[in-house]
Structure formats: structure tokens, C-alpha cells
C-alpha positions as CSV (number, residue, x, y, z in Angstrom):
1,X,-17.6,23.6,19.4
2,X,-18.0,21.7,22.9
3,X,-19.6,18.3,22.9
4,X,-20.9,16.0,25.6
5,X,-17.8,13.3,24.8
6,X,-14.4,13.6,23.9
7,X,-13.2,14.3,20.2
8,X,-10.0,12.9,19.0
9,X,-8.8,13.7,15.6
10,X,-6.5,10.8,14.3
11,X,-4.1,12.3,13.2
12,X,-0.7,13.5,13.1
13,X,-1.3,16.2,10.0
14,X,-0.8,19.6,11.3
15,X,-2.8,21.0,8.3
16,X,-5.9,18.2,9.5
17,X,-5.3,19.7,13.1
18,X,-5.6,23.5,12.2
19,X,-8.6,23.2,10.2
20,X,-10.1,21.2,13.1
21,X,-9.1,24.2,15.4
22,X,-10.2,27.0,13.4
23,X,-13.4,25.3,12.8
24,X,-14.1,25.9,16.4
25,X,-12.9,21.9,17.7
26,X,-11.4,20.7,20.7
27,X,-9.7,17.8,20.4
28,X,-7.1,15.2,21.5
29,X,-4.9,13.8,18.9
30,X,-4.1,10.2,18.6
31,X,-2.1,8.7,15.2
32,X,-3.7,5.3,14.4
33,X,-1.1,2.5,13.8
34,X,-2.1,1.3,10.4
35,X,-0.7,0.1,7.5
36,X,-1.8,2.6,4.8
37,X,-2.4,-0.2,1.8
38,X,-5.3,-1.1,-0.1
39,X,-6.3,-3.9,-2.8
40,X,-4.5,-3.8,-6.2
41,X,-7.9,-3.9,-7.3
42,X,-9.6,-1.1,-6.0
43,X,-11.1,1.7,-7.7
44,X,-8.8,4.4,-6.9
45,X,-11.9,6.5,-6.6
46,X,-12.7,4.1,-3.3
47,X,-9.2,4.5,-2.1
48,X,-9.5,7.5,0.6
49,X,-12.9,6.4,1.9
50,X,-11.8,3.0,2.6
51,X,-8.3,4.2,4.7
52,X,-10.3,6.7,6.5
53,X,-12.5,3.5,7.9
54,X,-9.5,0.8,7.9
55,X,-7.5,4.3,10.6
56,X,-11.2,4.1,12.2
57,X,-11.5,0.4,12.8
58,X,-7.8,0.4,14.7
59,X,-9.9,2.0,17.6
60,X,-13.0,0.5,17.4
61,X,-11.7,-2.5,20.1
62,X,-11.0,-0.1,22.4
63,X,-13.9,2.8,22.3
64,X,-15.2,4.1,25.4
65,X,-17.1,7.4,24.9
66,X,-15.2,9.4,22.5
67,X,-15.7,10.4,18.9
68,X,-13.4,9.6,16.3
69,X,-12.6,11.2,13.0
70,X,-10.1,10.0,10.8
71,X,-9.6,11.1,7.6
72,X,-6.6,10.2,4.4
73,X,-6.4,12.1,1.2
74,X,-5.7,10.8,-2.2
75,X,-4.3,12.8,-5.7
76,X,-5.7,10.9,-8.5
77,X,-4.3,12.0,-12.2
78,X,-6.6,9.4,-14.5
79,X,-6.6,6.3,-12.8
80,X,-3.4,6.3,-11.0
81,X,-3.2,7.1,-7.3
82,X,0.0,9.5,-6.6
83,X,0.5,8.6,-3.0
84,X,3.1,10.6,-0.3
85,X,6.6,10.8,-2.9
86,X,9.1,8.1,-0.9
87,X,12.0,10.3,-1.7
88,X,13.2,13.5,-4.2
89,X,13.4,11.8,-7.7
90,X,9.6,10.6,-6.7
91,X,8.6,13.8,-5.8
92,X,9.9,15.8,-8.7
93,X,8.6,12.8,-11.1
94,X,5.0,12.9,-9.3
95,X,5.0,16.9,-9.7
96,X,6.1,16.1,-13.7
97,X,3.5,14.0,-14.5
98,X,0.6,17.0,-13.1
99,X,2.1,19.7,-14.6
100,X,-0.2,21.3,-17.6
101,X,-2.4,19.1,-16.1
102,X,-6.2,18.4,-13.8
103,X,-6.4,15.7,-11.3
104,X,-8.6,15.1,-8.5
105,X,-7.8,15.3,-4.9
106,X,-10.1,12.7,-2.9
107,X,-10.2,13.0,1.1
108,X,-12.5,9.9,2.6
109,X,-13.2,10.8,6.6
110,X,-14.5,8.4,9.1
111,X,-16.4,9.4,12.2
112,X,-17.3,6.8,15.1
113,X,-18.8,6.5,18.5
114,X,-19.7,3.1,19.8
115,X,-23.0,3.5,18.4
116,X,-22.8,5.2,15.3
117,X,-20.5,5.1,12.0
118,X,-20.7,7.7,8.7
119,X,-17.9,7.6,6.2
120,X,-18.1,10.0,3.5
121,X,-15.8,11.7,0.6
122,X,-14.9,14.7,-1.0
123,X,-13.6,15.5,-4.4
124,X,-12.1,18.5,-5.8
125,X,-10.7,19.1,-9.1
126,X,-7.1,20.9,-9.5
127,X,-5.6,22.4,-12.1
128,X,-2.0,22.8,-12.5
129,X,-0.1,25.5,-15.1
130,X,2.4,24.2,-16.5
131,X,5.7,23.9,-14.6
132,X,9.5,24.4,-15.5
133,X,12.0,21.8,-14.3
134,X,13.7,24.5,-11.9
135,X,10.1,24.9,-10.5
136,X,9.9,21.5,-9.3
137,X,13.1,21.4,-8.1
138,X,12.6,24.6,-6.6
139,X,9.6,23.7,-4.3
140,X,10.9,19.9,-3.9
141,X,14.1,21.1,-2.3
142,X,12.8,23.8,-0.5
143,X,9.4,22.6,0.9
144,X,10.7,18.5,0.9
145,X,6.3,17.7,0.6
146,X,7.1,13.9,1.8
147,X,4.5,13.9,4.0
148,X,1.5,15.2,1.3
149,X,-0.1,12.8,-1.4
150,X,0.6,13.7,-4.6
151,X,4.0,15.5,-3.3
152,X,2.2,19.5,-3.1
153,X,0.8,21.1,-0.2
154,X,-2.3,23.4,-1.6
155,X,-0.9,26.2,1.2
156,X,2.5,26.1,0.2
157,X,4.4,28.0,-2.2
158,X,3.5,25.8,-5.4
159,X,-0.1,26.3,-4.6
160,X,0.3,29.7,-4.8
161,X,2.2,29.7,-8.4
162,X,0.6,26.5,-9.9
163,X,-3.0,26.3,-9.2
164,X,-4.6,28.0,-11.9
165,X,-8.4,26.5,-11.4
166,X,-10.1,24.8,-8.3
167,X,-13.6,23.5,-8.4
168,X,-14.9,22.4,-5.0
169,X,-13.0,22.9,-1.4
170,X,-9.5,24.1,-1.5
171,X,-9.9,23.0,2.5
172,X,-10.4,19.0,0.5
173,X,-7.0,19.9,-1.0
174,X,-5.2,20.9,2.4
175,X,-6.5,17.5,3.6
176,X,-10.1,17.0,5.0
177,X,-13.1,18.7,3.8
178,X,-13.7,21.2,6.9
179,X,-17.2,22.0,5.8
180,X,-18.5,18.6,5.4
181,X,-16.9,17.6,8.8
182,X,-18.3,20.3,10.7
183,X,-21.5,19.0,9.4
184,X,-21.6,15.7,10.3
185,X,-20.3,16.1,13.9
186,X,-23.1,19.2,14.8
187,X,-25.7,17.1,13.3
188,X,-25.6,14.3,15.2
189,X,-23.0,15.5,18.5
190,X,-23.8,18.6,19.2
């Protein structure tokens, strides 16, 4: 996809950056220095919409021409938010509680120009099989998912033995709903 301006994809995900690419993108990359919090309060349906625009508002001082996306994914099993594990225990804990289980993987994106804002979501709905403690150790020591929410990448190894059912975008579960991205920035940049 060529635009008129510049695209930059904030960042640092390499799954976020190859779905950008093989949707057809060029693009710079450029990590936003926020805080990832939000308030106690919030719905944790709200959650990943809200830190895809507080990533986008970290640039909005200093726009010139480009387009930003930003984007943050959320795993949601009832009404707790199972954020990036901090270490192993947390990890093999988080992958313990959705085992046998269905939870909701929630990516919020962001896309700005000076002009023009649109923050949207996406939601699919995961089913795990149930796992074995050597399982989770398994793919905890061998994969180490710190980075991912919910401690599982959907394109790893535990994605491949654990998911029994998806309804909506496995891309959501990698980390930014592709299909819904594309849409937004042909609409209104292309």
C-alpha cells in the first residue's frame, strides 16, 4: 500500500510489524514512551481501546504529516485483565487459570493525522483444551511469552496444541486486527 504521507506503526511487536507488512504496508517504526496503566476502575472491556489512544496521544505534540497507528492487546478471562506475565511463576499461573477454559482477547488500535482520529476494537473469543502442568512448563520455558498479554503467543507452539475453538480473527489474537486496520487506513489514506 503506498500513501501520500508517512506511516509509522508504534510499535516494537514483531508480530504487529509482520502483519503490517504482509498486508501490503510500508512503514517506519517508532515505540511510544508510555506508561501502560489504566484506572482501577475501568471496564476491562475499555482497557485496550483506551492504551491504543493514551500510545497515540504521546505523538500528537509533535505531528507533522504522518499517520500513526498504535495498537495494545488485552486477554480478559471474566473480568480480570491478564496483562504481559512479569516473570515464570506468573506466566505458568496466568496459563493455569485459562486452561479448560474461554477468554477474550481485546486489541483497541488508534490511527491519527493532524486532522483526523478513529479508535476502534476488536474481540475474539479463545478456547483453551485443557492443559497438563508439564505443558505449561513446557511452553513457559521454552517460548519465555513475557512479552504477550495473557503469557501465549497464538503462533507459537501452545497455539498450535491448545486452541481448540476461535470465533473472530486469529490475526486479533497475534496482536492487531489486520483486517480492520487495512480498512480504516484505505478508506480514508489511500
Amino acid at each position: 500500500m503506498n500513501f501520500t504521507r508517512s506511516l509509522v506503526l508504534a510499535s516494537s511487536s514483531p508480530r504487529r510489524q509482520y502483519l503490517m507488512k504482509e498486508a501490503g504496508f510500508t512503514f517506519t517504526i517508532e515505540k511510544p514512551d508510555v506508561e501502560e496503566s489504566f484506572p482501577g476502575d475501568m471496564p476491562a472491556e475499555q482497557v485496550a481501546k483506551y492504551l491504543a489512544s493514551k500510545k497515540a496521544e504521546y505523538f500528537r505534540p509533535k505531528m507533522r504529516d504522518e499517520v500513526i497507528v498504535t495498537a495494545d492487546t488485552v486477554v480478559i478471562l471474566g473480568d480480570q485483565i491478564l496483562n504481559k506475565p512479569l516473570d515464570r511463576a506468573e506466566g505458568i499461573k496466568m496459563l493455569s487459570m485459562l486452561s479448560g477454559k474461554t477468554h477474550l482477547v481485546m486489541t483497541g488500535v488508534c490511527i491519527l493525522s493532524k486532522e483526523w482520529e478513529e479508535s476502534f476494537d476488536d474481540t475474539t473469543e479463545v478456547l483453551f483444551k485443557s492443559l497438563t502442568p508439564k505443558e505449561i512448563e513446557f511452553y513457559i520455558d521454552t517460548y519465555k511469552p513475557y512479552d504477550k498479554a495473557g503469557a501465549y503467543g497464538a503462533q507459537d507452539w501452545i497455539g498450535m496444541v491448545a486452541i481448540e475453538k476461535i470465533t473472530g480473527s486469529y490475526f486479533n489474537v497475534m496482536g492487531l486486527p489486520i483486517h480492520k486496520v487495512y480498512h480504516h487506513l484505505t478508506t480514508k489514506f489511500a
